[in-house]
C-alpha positions in Angstrom: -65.5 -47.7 -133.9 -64.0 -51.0 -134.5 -67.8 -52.2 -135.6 -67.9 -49.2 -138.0 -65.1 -49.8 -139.8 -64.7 -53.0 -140.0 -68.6 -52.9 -141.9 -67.9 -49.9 -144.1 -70.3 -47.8 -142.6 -70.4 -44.3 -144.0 -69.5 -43.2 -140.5 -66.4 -46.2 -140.6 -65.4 -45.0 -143.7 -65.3 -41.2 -142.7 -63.3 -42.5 -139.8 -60.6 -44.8 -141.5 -58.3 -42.4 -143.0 -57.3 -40.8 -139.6 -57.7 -44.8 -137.8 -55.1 -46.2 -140.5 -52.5 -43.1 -140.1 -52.7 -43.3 -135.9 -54.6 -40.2 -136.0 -57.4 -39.1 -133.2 -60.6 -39.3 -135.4 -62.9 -35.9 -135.6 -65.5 -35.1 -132.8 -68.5 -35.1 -134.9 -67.7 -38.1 -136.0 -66.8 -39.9 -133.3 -69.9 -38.4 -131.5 -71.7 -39.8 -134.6 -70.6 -43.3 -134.6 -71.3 -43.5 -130.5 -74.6 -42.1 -130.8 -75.5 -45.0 -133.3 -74.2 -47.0 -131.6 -75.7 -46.8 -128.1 -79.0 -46.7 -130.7 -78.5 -50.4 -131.0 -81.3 -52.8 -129.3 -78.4 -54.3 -127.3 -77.0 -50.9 -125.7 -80.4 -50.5 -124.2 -79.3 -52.6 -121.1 -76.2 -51.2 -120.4 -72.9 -50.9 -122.1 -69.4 -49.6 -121.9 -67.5 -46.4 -123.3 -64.0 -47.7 -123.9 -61.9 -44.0 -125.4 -64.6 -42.1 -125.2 -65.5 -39.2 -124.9 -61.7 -37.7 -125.2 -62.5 -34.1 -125.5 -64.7 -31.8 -123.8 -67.0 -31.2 -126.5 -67.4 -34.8 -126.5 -68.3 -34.8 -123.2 -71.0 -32.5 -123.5 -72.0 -34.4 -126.3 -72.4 -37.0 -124.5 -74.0 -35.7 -121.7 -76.8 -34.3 -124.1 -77.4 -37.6 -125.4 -77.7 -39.2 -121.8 -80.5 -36.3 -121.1 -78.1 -33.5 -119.0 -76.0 -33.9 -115.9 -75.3 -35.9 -114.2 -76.2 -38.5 -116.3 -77.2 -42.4 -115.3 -73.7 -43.4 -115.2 -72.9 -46.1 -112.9 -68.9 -45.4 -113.0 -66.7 -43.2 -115.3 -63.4 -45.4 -114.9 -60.2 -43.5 -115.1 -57.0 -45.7 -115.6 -53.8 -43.7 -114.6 -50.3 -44.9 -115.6 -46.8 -43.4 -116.4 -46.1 -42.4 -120.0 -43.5 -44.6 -120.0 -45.8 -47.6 -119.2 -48.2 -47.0 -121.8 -45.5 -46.6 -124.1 -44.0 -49.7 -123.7 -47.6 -51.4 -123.2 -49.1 -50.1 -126.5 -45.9 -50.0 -128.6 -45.5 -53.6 -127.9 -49.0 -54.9 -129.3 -50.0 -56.8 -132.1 -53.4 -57.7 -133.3 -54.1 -60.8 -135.8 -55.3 -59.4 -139.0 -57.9 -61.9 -139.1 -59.7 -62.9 -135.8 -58.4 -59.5 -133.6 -56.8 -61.5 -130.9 -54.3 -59.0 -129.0 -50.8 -60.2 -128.0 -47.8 -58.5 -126.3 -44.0 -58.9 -127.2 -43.2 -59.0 -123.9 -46.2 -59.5 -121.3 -48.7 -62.3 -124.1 -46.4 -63.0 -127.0 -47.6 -65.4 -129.2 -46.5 -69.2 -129.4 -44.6 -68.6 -132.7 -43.5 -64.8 -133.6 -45.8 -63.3 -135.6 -48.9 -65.6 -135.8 -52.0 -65.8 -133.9 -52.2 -68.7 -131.6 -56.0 -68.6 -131.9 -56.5 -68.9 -135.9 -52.9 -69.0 -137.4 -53.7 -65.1 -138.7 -50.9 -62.9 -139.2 -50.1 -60.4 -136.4 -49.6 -56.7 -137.4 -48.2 -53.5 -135.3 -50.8 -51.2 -136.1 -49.7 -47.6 -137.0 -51.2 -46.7 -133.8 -49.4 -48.4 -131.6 -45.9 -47.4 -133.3 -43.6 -45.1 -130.5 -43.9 -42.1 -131.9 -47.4 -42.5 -132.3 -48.5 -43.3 -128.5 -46.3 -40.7 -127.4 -48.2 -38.3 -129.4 -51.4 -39.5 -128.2 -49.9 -39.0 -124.7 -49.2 -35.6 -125.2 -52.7 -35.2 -127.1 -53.9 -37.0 -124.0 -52.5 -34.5 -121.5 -53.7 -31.3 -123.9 -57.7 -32.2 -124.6 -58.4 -35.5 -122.3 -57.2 -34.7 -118.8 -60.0 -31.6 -118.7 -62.8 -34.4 -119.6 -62.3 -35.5 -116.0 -62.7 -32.2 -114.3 -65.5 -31.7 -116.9 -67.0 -35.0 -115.2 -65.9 -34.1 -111.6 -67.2 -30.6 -111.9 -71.0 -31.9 -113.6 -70.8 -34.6 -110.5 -70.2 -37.9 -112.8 -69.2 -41.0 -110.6 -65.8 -40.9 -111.3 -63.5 -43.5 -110.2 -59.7 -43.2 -110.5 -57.7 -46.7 -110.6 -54.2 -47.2 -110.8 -53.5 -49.4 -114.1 -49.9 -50.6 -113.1 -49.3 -54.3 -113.0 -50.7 -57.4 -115.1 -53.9 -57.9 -116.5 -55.5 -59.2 -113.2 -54.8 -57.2 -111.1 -55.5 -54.2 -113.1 -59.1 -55.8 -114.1 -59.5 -55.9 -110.2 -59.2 -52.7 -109.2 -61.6 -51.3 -111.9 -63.8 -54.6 -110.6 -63.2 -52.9 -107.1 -63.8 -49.3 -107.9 -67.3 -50.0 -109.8 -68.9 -52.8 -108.0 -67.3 -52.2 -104.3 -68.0 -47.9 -103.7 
């Protein structure tokens, strides 16, 4: 998505008015912008879904694409944390404008408040990461996501559940764990 709109693609530009509001962006195209990309000579090796698919239909979308179920999946990867964690984690971000280096108020702030470490780029609080808008998505989450998982466990997709409490290590080794150590 983040490739898309960041090169004006038709399917970027369709995409950016829900992106820059913290809105979820439309299933077909969403569905769109995945299926090009996992077109790309690079996705033919292998590649990974980060956010999608979110809803059912996109699920099935997916599936289709992959040729039925269950597909050739190595690992759907399901991180599970508290609403209040996320909160704090994704209200608490900001992203240089310029090079897209992610920081954290709390857990990764930058060296000086407000600039990137990396290129000197100003950091921004996208609209969403704002409160309001993660708990939202939360909710949103809870409504159309949560089935996607028993849509996968039911069409017998690898699923792998993995608790994403603590720091960046030690969250990257469980979901190390569950894909490479079943």
């Amino acid at each position: 998505m983040r490739a898309s709109l960041q090169s004006h693609t038709p399917l970027g530009n369709a995409a950016r008015s829900y992106v820059e509001t913290g809105k979820l962006v439309p299933d077909d195209i969403i569905v769109e912008v995945v299926r090009d990309r996992l077109s790309w000579r690079d996705a033919r090796e292998g590649y990974v879904l980060d956010g999608f698919p979110r809803t059912v239909s996109q699920a099935a979308a997916l599936s289709e694409m992959l040729g039925g179920s269950p597909p050739g999946v190595d690992s759907v990867v399901v991180l599970e944390a508290r609403t209040e964690e996320l909160v704090e984690r994704l209200s608490g971000r900001r992203i240089c404008e310029s090079c897209q280096a992610s920081y954290h108020i709390k857990a990764r702030p930058p060296k000086r408040e407000g600039t990137c470490d990396r290129c000197g780029g100003a950091l921004i609080h996208r609209a969403d990461d704002e409160e309001a808008t993660v708990r939202f998505r939360q909710e949103d989450y809870l409504r159309q996501t949560a089935p996607v998982i028993d849509y996968f466990v039911e069409h017998r997709w690898p699923v792998r559940r993995v608790e994403a409490i603590g720091d960046i290590d030690q969250v990257f080794g469980r979901v190390y764990a569950a894909v490479f150590w079943r």
